[in-house]
C-alpha positions in Angstrom: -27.6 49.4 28.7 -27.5 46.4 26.6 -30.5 43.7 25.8 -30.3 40.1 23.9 -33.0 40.1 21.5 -34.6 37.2 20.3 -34.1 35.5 17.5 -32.6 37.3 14.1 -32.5 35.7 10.9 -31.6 36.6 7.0 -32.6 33.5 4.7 -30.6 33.3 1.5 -33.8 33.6 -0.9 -34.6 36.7 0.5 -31.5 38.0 -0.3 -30.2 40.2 -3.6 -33.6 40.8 -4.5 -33.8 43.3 -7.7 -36.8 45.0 -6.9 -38.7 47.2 -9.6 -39.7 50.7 -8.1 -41.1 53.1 -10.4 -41.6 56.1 -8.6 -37.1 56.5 -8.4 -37.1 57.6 -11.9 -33.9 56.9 -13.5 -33.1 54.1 -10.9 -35.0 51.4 -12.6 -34.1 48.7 -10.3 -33.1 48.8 -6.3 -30.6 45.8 -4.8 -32.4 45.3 -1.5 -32.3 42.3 1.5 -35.3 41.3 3.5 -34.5 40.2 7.1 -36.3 39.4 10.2 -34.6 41.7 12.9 -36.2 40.4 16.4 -39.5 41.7 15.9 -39.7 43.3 12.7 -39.3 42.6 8.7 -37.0 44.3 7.4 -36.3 45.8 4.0 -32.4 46.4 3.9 -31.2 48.5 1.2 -28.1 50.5 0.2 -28.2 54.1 0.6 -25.2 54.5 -2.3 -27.6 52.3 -4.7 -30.3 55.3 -4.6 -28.2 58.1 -4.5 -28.8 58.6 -0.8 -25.3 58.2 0.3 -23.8 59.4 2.9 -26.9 59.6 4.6 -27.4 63.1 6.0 -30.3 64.9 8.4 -30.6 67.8 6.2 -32.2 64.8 3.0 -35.0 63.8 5.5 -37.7 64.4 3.5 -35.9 62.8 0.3 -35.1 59.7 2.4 -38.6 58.9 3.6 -40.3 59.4 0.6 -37.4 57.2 -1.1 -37.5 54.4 1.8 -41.4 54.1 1.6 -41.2 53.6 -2.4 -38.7 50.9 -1.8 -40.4 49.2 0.9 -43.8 49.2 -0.8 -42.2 48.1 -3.9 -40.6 44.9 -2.2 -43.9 44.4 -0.3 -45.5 43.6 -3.3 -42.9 41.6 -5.2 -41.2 39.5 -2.7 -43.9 39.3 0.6 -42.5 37.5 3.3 -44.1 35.8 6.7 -42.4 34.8 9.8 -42.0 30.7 9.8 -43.8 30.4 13.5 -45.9 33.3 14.3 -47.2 34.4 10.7 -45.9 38.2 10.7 -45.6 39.8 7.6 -43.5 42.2 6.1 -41.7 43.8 5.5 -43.0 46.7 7.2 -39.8 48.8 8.1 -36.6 49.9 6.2 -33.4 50.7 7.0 -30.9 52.2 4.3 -27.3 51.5 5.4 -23.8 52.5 4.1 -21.3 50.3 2.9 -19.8 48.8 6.0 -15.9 49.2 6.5 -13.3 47.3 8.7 -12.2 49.3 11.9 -8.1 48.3 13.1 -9.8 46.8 16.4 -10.8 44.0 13.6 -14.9 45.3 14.4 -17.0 46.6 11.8 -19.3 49.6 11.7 -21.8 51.3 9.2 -23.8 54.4 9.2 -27.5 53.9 9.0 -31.2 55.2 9.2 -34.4 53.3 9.5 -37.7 54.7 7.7 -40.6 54.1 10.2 -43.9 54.4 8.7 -46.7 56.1 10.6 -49.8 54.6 8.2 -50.1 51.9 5.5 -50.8 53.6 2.2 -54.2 52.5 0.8 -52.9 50.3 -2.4 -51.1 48.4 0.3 -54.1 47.9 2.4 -56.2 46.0 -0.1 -53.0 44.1 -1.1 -52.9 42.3 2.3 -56.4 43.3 3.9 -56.9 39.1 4.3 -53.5 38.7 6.1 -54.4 39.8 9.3 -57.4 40.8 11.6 -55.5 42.1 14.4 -55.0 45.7 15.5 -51.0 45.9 15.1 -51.4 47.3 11.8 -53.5 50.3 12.7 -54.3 50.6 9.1 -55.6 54.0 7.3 -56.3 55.8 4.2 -53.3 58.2 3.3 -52.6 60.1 -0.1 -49.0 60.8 0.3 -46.1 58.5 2.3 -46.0 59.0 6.2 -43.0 58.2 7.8 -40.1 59.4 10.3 -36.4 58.4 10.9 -35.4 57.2 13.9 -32.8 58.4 15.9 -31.3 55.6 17.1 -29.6 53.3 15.0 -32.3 51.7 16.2 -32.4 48.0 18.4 -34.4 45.5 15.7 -32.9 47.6 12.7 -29.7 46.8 14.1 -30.0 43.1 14.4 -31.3 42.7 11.2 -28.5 44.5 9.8 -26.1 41.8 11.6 -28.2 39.5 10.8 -27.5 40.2 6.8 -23.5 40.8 7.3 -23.4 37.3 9.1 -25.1 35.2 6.3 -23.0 37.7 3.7 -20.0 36.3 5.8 -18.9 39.3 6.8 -19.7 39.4 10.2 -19.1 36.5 12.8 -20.0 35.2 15.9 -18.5 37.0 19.1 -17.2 40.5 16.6 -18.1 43.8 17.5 -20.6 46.0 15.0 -20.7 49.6 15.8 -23.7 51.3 13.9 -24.0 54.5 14.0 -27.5 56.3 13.2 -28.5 59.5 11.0 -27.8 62.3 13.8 -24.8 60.4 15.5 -25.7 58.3 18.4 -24.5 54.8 18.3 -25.3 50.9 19.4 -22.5 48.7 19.9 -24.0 44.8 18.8 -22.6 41.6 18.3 -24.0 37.7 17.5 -23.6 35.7 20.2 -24.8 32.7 18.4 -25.6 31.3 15.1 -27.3 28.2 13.7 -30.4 29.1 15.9 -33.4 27.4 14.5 -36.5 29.0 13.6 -39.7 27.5 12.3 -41.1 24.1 11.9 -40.2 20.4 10.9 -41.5 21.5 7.6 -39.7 24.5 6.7 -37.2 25.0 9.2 -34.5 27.8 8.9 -31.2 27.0 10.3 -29.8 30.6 9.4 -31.0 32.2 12.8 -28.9 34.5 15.3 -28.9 35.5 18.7 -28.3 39.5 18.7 -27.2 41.7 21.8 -27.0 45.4 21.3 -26.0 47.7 23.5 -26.0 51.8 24.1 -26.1 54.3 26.9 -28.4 56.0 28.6 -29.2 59.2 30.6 -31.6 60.1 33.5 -34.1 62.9 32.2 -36.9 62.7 34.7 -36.9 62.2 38.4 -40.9 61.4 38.8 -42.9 60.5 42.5 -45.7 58.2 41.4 -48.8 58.5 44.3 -51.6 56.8 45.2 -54.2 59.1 47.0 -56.6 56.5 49.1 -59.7 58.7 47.7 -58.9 57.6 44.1 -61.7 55.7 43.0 -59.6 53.4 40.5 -56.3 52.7 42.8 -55.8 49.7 40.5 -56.6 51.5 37.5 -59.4 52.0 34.8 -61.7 49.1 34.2 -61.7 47.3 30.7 -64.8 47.8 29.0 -63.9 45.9 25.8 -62.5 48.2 23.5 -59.0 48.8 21.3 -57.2 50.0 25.1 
């Protein structure tokens, strides 16, 4: 099963960033890239820079409760918005291993992406005027929530690529094979560059066009009904709340 996603993108001043994050301890500073991957910010960081690497199942507490540090950290020293629709981030991490050179020519990386489940409350006041609607689902928490996907994840991968490319180190047209946390893997690859993003006044000219591809397995066989008693056959009427 493969998709094109929309538009990826990795601007060179949100790259390199040398982000304080207090709560590492000894690591005073953390390398990290920000980049838009189809739908979501992303905070890109090395897993070998914060003593994460190689990224194993058996550190998944350590790794969420490193990844949210990091990401809050960058939120508040290098905030970012989409050009066009105003999103801001980043939001999301994904720690990643060096990449290395396969003999087919393709590259591939070992990664994990750090999904949080609730915006800590220091970050909540930091951008409570950025945003009204409900996509932030915002709450009170005392201690980091977050999970690791499983996947090596769609828009983690193609803002991944999207940071090799404007590093030079992927082109358009080469296979990336990224494999996630527990071993499951997405092959991607650019199948364009130069794509434009933003407006007359601040346009950025670094965007790609990402596919990624995986497989997939049947789980369910399901029979969906209609019983001509039902009283809703269209389904439950709006009555102006979150649903």
């Amino acid at each position: 099963v493969g998709f094109v996603f929309p538009t990826a993108f990795a601007r060179p001043r949100d790259l390199d960033l040398s982000i304080a994050v207090p709560e590492l301890g000894d690591i005073t500073e953390v390398r990290v890239d920000v980049a838009y991957g189809s739908g979501m910010i992303y905070c890109v960081c090395d897993a070998e820079a914060v003593g994460l690497a190689p990224l194993e199942a058996r550190r998944g507490l350590e790794i969420v409760t490193v990844g949210e540090a990091v990401k809050r950290a960058t939120r508040r020293a290098h905030p970012v918005a989409h050009p066009e629709n105003g999103y801001e981030g980043p939001d999301i991490l994904v720690f990643t291993e060096p990449p290395v050179r396969r003999e087919d020519g393709a590259l591939a990386a070992r990664n994990t992406v750090v999904m949080s489940l609730a915006v800590p409350e220091d970050e909540d006041e930091d951008h409570a005027s950025a945003s009204n609607d409900v996509r932030r689902r915002r709450q009170t928490v005392v201690t980091p929530k977050a999970v690791l996907d499983r996947s090596p994840c769609g828009t983690g991968t193609c803002a991944v690529m999207a940071v090799l490319h404007a590093r030079g180190q992927l082109a358009v047209g080469q296979d990336f094979w990224h494999t996630s946390i527990v071993g499951s893997t997405f092959r991607g690859r650019l199948l364009a560059e130069n794509v434009r993003v933003g407006d007359d006044d601040d346009p950025v000219l670094c965007g790609v066009t990402p596919y990624v591809e995986g497989r997939a397995w049947i789980t369910q066989h399901a029979t969906v009904v209609l019983d001509p008693t039902d009283p809703f056959p269209t389904g439950l009427p709006q009555v102006g709340d979150l649903w």
